[in-house]
N, C-alpha and C positions, 0 to 999 in steps of 0.2 A: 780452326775453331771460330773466330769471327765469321767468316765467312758463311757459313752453317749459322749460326745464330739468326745472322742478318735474313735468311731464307726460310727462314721458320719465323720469324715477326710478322712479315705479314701476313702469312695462312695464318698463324694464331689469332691475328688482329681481326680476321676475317671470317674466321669462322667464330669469333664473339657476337660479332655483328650482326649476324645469321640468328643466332639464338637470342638476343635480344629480344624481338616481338614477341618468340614462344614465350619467354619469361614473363614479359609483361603481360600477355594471353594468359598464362598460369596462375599469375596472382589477379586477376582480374576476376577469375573464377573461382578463386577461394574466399567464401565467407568472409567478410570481413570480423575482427574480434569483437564481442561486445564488451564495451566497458560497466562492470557491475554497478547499475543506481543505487542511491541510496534507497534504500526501502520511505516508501512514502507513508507519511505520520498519517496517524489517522483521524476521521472528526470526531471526536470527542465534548462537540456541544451540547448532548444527551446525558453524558456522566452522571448528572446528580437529578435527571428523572424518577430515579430507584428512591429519593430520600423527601420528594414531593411530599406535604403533609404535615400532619403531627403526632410526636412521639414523646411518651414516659420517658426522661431523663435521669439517670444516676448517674456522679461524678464524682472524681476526688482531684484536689491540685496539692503537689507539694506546697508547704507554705514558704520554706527558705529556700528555692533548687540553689542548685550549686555550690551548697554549703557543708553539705556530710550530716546535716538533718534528715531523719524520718520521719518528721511533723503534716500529717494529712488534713487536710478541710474536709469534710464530705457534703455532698448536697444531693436532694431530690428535687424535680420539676418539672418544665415542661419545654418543649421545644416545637417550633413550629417553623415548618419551610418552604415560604411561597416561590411561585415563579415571576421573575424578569425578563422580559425581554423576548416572550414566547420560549424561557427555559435555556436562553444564552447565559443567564444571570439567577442569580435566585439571591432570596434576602432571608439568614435564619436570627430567629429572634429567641434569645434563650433566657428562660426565667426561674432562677430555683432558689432553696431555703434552705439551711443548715444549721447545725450548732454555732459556725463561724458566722453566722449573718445572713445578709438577702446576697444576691447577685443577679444580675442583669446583663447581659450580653450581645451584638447582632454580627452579622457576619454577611460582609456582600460578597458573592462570589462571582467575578466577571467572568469570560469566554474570551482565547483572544482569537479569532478565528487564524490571523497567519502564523502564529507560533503552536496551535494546534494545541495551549496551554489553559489553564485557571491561575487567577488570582484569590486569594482570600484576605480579605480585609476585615481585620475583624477590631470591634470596639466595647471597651466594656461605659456601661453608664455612669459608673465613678470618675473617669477623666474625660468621658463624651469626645476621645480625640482616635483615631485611627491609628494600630498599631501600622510597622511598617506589612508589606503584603507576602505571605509566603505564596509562592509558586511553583505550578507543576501541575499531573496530569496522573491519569488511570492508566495501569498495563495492568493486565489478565484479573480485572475485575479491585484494583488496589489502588487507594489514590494516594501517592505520595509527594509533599511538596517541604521546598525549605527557602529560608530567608536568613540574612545573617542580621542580627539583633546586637543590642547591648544590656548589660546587665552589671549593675553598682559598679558604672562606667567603664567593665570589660565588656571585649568585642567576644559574642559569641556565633555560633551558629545554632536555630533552630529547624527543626525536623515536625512534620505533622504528618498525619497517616488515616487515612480512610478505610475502616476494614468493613466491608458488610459481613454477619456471621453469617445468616440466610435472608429472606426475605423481609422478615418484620424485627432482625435484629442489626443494628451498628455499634464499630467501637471505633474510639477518636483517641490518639493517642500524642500527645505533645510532650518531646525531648530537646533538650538541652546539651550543646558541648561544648566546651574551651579549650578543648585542646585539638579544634579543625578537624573534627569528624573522627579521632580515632577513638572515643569513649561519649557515650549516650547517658542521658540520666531524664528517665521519663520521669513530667512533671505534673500531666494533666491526664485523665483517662475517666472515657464517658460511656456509656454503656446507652444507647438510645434503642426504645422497645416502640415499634407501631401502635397506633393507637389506632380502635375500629369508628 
């Protein structure tokens, strides 16, 4: 039995050797695999083209969120939305009147071109100081961004929402959660109508 072993080593050895280049000939010829890309983001500097102008404003804000109040403010006014930046940026300027009082609002919305994002920063003219900025971006015509916030010194998270309903209709929708995005409590909700 050794003996036989030892005489078959090296025809096996040799006939490895032989098939070597085939192999590597073989795989030389097969396709290499592709590895799946990420799907590349898209530009999204265009987004808020559609909302260019001015528009009839209806709103309502919760007055207490967070609180297991039902308490509404309503307001009528106006809203106007220039462009920045040749429409990298846009600056809206909101003015409405209610049974609760005046209010006053602006909202810079930046472009970031390498994150393929929006920021909104928005401020009302009662503290003249800049909330922090929610962020994010439009898929299949919807713009949704969030920020994490505080509220009577809890950490929350907010959610904000861009709906166009058609052409001369928007709705703007601001929720509320504390307990890390598994329950929502819409706080803001605007109804904006094209103006001719």
């Amino acid at each position: 039995m050794p003996n036989s072993s030892r005489s078959i080593l090296p025809r096996l050895f040799a006939g490895v050797l032989a098939l070597t280049p085939m192999l590597a000939m073989s795989a030389q010829a097969q396709p290499a695999e592709k590895t799946a890309a990420a799907p590349e983001r898209r530009d999204g500097a265009r987004d808020f083209d559609f909302e260019i102008g001015t528009w009839n404003t209806r709103l309502k804000r919760l007055v207490h969120p967070l609180s297991g109040s039902d308490e509404w403010a309503e307001y009528t006014g106006t809203t106007v939305v220039s462009k920045v930046w040749n429409g990298r940026a846009n600056l809206v300027e909101l003015v409405a009147d209610g049974p609760a009082g005046h209010f006053e609002g602006a909202s810079l919305r930046l472009y970031n071109p390498e994150s393929r994002q929006w920021s909104l920063n928005f401020a009302n003219a009662r503290s003249g100081t800049l909330s922090l900025p929610t962020i994010g971006e439009f898929k299949d015509g919807r713009g949704v961004f969030f920020n994490q916030d505080s509220l009577n010194g809890r950490a929350i998270l907010v959610r904000f929402l861009i709906i166009p309903i058609d052409a001369r209709t928007i709705r703007f929708e601001q929720a509320y959660s504390d307990d890390i995005g598994k329950t929502w409590e819409t706080n803001w909700i605007a109804i904006d109508t094209k103006v001719d």
